[in-house]
N, C-alpha and C positions, 0 to 999 in steps of 0.2 A: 625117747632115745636121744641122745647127745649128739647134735650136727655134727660131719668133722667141719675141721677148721686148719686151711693152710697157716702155719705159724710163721712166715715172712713177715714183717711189719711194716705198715708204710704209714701210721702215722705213727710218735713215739714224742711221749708230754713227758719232761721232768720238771719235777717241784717247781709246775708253773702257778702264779701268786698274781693277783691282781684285784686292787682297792678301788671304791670310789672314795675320794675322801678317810674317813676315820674308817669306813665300814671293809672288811674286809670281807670280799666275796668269794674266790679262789685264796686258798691257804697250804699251798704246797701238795697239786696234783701232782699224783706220778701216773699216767697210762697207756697203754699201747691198743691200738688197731690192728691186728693182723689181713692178710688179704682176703678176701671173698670171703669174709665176716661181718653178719649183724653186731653191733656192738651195742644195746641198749645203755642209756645213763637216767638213771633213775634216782627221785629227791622231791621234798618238797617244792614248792613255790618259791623264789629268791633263793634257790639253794646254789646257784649257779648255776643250773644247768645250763640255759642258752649261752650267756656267757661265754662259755667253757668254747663252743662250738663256733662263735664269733673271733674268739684271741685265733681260734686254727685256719680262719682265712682272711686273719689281719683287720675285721672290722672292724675291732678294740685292739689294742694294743697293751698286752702284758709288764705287768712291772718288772718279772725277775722268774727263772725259771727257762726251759727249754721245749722248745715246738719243733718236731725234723717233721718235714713232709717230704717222705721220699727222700732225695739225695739233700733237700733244703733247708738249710735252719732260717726261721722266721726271724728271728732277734735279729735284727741290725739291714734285713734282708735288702737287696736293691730292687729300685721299682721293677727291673727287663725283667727280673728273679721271679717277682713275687705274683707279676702276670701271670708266668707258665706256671706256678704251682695252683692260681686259682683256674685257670683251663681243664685242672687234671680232676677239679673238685665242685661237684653240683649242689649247689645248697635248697632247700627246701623251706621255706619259710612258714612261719604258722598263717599267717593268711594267706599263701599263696602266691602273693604280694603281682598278680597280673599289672599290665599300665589297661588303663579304662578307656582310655584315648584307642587302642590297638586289637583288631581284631584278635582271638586264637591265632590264626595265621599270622598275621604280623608281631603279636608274640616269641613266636617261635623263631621266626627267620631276623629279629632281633638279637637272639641270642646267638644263632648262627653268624651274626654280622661280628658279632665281639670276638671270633676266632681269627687267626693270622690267615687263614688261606679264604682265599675269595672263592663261592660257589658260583656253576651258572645256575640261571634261575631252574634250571630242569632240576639240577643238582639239591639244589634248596628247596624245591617242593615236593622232591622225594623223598626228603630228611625228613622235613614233615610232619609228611603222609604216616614214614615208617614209625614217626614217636607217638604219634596222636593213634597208628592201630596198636601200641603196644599198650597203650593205657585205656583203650577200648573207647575211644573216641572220636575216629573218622570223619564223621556228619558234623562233627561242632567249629571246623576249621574255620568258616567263615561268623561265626555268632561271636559277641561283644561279650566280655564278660559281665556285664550286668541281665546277660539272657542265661547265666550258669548256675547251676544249687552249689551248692558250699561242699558238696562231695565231686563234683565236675571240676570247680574251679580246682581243689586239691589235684584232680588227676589231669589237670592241662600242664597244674606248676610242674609235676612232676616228668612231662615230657616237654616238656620248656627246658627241664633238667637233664635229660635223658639225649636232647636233639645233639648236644655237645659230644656224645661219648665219654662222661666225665670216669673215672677209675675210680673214683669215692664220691661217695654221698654225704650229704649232712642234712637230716631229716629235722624241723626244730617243732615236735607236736606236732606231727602229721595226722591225729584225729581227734585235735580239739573244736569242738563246736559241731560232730557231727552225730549222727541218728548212730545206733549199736550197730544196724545193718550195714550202712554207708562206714563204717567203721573199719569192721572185720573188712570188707571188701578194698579200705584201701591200705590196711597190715596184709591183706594176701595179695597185696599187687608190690608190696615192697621185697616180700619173698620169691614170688616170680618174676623182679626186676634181677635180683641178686643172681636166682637161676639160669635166667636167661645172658645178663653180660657179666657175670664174674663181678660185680664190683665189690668194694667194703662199703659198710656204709655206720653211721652213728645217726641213730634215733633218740632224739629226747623225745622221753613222756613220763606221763605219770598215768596216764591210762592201762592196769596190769593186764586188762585183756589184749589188748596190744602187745604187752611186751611177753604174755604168753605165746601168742604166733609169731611172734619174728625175731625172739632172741635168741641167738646162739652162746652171747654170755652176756652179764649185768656188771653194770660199777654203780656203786650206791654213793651218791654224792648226800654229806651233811655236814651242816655249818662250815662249805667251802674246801672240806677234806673228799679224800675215799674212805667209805666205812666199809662196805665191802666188796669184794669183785666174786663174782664165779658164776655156776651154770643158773640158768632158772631150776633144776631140781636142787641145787644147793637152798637157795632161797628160800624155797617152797619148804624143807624141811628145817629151818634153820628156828630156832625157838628165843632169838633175840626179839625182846616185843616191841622195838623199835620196826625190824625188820617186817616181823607177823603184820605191823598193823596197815601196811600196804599191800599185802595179800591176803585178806578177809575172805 
């Protein structure tokens, strides 16, 4: 059965293009985010995907084309601007990207630090508390990340993510390098994050059983274009053998 999907948009890409060199990597994306939407972006290896995900919180910086996040257009954007649109936005990294140096706890309340309004410390270890029970993690607040499996360290980043209140996600291979179990278990924690705070979020993978659980719709990214966008049962039936040969 087909999610609904509130159609308000809060991110919105046109014919956005962006080269290293001779190579072009983005080649005139057009797409949109709607609110309290999975949005899966699916492609090869080097097809852009990450990319794509980094021009939208200014890591890289696009050659030509447009990015609105919310009321803000990225192009030209001013630093005060471009703070509050990354506040609104939690990014996911493929490894998690913890500091080694920082407990869990001090993780978390890291990223709490980066917000404008100062917590007291009760306030801050209740943020937490409440991210690390939402990703089923409580006991690990004091352990280093080198005492984590690679399916823990994914569900700390993610309430690292979550401590902020972010309105969007950016997921970059949220189940690369882990077990099928540890897998499923952290695509249905991306769909119980959605449930739970309303957010949008954009998952890259190329993991299909991934994007069978927590796609509400697909963009098929190749050779730096959209080849096609629609539901996972569009895909599933779709008889382009480009298409088929990512759903085997």
């Amino acid at each position: 059965m087909k999610k609904e999907v509130n159609d308000k948009v809060v991110i919105d890409i046109k014919d956005l293009r962006k080269s290293f060199g001779d190579q072009k990597v983005l080649d005139g994306i057009t797409l949109q985010l709607h609110k309290e939407e999975n949005l899966v972006v699916l492609g090869k290896s080097g097809s852009g995907k990450s990319v794509l995900i980094k021009c939208i919180v200014n890591l890289l910086k696009h050659d030509a084309g447009s990015i609105k996040v919310g009321k803000h257009e990225l192009t030209d954007i001013k630093e005060d601007d471009l703070i509050e649109v990354r506040k609104k936005i939690g990014f996911l990294f493929q490894s998690a990207a913890l500091y080694d140096s920082m407990t869990v706890r001090e993780n978390l309340a890291f990223a709490l630090s980066r917000l404008s309004k100062e917590f007291s410390k009760e306030e801050t270890d209740q943020k937490i508390m409440e991210a690390l029970e939402n990703v089923g993690l409580p006991d690990s607040i004091d352990k280093m990340p080198s005492e984590l499996s690679g399916g823990m360290k994914k569900r700390i980043g993610l309430a690292r993510t979550l401590v902020v209140n972010p309105k969007i996600i950016l997921f970059d291979e949220p189940t690369t390098g882990l077990d099928p179990v540890t897998s499923r278990e952290i695509s249905d924690l991306i769909n119980e994050t959605k449930a739970k705070f309303r957010n949008s979020s954009i998952i890259i993978t190329h993991d299909i059983d991934c994007v069978k659980t927590v796609a509400d719709r697909i963009a098929m990214i190749k050779e730096g274009k959209i080849y096609k966008q629609g539901s996972l049962e569009e895909f599933l039936n779709d008889e382009d053998p480009y298409i088929k040969s990512f759903f085997k």
